[in-house]
C-alpha positions as CSV (number, residue, x, y, z in Angstrom):
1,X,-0.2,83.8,42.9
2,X,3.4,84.6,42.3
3,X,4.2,88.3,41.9
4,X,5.2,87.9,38.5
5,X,2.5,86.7,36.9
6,X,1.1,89.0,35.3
7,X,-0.9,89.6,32.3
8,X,1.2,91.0,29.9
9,X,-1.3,90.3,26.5
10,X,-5.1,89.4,25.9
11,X,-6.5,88.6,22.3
12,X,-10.2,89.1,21.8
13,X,-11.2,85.8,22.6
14,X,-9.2,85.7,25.6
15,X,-10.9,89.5,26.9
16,X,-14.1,88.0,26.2
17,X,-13.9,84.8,28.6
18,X,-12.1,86.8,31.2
19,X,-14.6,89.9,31.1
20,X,-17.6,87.2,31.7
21,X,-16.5,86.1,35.1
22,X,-17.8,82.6,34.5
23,X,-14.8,80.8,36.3
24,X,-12.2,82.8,35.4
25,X,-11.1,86.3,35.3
26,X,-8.8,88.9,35.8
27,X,-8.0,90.3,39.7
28,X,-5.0,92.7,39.8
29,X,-3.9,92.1,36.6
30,X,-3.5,88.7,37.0
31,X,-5.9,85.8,35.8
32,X,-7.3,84.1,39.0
33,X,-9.6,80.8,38.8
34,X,-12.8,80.1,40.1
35,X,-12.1,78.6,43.9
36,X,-12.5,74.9,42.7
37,X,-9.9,75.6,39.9
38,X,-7.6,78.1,41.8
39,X,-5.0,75.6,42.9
40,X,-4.5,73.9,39.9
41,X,-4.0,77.3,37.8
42,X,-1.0,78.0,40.7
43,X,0.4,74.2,39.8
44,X,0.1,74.9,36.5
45,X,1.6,78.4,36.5
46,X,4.8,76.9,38.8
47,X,5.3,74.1,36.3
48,X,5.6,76.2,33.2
49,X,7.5,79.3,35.2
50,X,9.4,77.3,38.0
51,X,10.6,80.0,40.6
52,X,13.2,77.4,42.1
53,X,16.1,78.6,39.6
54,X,15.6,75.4,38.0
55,X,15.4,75.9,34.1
56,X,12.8,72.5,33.5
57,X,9.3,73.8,32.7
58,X,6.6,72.0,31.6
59,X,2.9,72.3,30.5
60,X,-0.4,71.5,32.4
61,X,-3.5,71.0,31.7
62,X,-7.3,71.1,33.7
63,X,-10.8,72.0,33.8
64,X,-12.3,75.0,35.0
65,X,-15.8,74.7,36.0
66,X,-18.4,77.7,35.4
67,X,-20.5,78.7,37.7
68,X,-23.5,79.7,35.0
69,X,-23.4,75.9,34.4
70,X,-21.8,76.0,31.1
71,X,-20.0,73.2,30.1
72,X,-16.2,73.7,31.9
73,X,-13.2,75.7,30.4
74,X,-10.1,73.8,29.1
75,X,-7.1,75.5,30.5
76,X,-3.6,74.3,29.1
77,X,-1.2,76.7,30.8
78,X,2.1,76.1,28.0
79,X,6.2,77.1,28.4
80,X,7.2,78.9,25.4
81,X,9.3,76.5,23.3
82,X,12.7,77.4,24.2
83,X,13.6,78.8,20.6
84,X,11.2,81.6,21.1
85,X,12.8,82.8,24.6
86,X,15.6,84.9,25.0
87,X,18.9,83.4,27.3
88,X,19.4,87.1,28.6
89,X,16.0,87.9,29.5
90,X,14.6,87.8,33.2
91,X,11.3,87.6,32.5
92,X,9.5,84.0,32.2
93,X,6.4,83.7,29.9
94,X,3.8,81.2,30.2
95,X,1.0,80.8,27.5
96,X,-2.2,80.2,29.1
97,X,-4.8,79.0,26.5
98,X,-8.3,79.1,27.9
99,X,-10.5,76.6,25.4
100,X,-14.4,77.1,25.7
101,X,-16.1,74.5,24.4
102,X,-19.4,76.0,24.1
103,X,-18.2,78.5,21.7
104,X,-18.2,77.0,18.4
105,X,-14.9,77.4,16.7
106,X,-15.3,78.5,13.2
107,X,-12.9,76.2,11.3
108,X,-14.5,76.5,7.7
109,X,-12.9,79.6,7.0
110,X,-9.1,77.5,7.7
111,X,-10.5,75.4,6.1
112,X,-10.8,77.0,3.1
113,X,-7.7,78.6,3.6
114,X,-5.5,75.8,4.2
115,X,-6.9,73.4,2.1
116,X,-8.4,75.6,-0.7
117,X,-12.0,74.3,-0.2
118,X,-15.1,75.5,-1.2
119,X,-17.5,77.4,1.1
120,X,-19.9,73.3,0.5
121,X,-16.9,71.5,1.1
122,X,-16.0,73.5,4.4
123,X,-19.3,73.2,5.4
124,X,-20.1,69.5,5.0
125,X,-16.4,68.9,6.5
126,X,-17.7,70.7,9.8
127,X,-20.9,69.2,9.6
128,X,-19.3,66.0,9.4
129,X,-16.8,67.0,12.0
130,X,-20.0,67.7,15.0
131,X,-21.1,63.8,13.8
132,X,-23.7,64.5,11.4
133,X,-24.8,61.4,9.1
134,X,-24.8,62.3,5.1
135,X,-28.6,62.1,5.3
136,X,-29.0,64.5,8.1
137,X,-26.4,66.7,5.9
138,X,-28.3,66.7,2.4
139,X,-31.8,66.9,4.5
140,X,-30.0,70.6,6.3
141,X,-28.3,71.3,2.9
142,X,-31.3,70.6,0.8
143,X,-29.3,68.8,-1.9
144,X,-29.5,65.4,-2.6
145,X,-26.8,62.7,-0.7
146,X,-25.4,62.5,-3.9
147,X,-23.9,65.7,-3.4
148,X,-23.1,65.3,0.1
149,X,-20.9,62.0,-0.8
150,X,-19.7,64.4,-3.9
151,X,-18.7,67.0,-1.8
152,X,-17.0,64.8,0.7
153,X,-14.9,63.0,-1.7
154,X,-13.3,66.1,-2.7
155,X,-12.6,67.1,0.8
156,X,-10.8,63.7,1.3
157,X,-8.6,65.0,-1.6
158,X,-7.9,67.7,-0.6
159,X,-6.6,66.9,2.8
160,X,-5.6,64.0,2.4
161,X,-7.7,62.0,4.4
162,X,-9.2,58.9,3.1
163,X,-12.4,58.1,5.9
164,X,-14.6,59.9,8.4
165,X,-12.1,59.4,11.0
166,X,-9.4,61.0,9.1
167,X,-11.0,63.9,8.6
168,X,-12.4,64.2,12.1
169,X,-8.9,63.7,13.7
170,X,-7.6,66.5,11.2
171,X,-10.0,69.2,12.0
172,X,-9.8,69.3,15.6
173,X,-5.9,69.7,15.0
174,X,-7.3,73.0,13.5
175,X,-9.5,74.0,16.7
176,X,-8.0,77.1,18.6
């Protein structure tokens, strides 16, 4: 890896996956990939931070595979959008954004916050969300499919959306 690519800020999430070792951690203070996943990281990193003098950066995007077997991380590897960087500054920033998608992502609570929903309607959106069917929903729930379709209707309100797909395509825009 470049010299200056260092690891200048963690958030929790970020610590967690990188303390595990699964694929991906930190060495030197810098985030290094698993062998497999190493090259692309370095392509990734010389996209969004070109060294060449050359101002055009762009994102990438791969897998990293784990070696516990766990499904494999997302990496998307992003420029910051040039309103947030600074002409005069020296330093290049890169946002790397490490998905794991066998950590659920808790999207009730924005839900609730964004769209003002109730803790039923946040959780029957989710449920609906990971493919449940109403029946499997009121059978979990314990409340009749009644409710379920009840519920649902005021989600659809509330955001907006109108069928299954709508809603679907809406929460994974909410997904970290």
């Amino acid at each position: 890896m470049g010299s200056d690519w260092w690891v200048i800020n963690l958030n929790t999430a970020a610590e967690r996956i990188l303390r595990a070792e699964d694929g991906l951690q930190i060495r030197s203070a810098r985030v290094a990939a698993s062998i497999h996943a190493e090259h692309q990281l370095h392509r990734a990193l010389h996209a969004a931070l070109p060294d060449d003098g050359s101002k055009i950066r762009s994102g990438r995007s791969f897998i990293c595979q784990r070696p516990s077997g766990k499904r494999p991380y997302v990496v998307h590897v992003l420029p910051p959008h040039p309103a947030a960087t600074v002409e005069t500054s020296t330093e290049a920033r890169a946002l790397v954004l490490i998905i794991d998608p066998d950590q659920e992502p808790e999207p009730a609570a924005a839900l609730r916050r964004l769209y003002a929903l109730t803790a039923a309607e946040a959780e029957i959106a989710v449920r609906i969300a990971r493919g449940a069917g109403l029946k499997e929903i009121s059978d979990e729930l314990s409340v009749s499919v009644a409710t379920v379709r009840k519920h649902l209707q005021h989600v659809y309100d509330k955001t907006d959306t109108h069928r299954q797909t709508e809603l679907v395509r809406l929460l994974l825009t909410l997904r970290p």
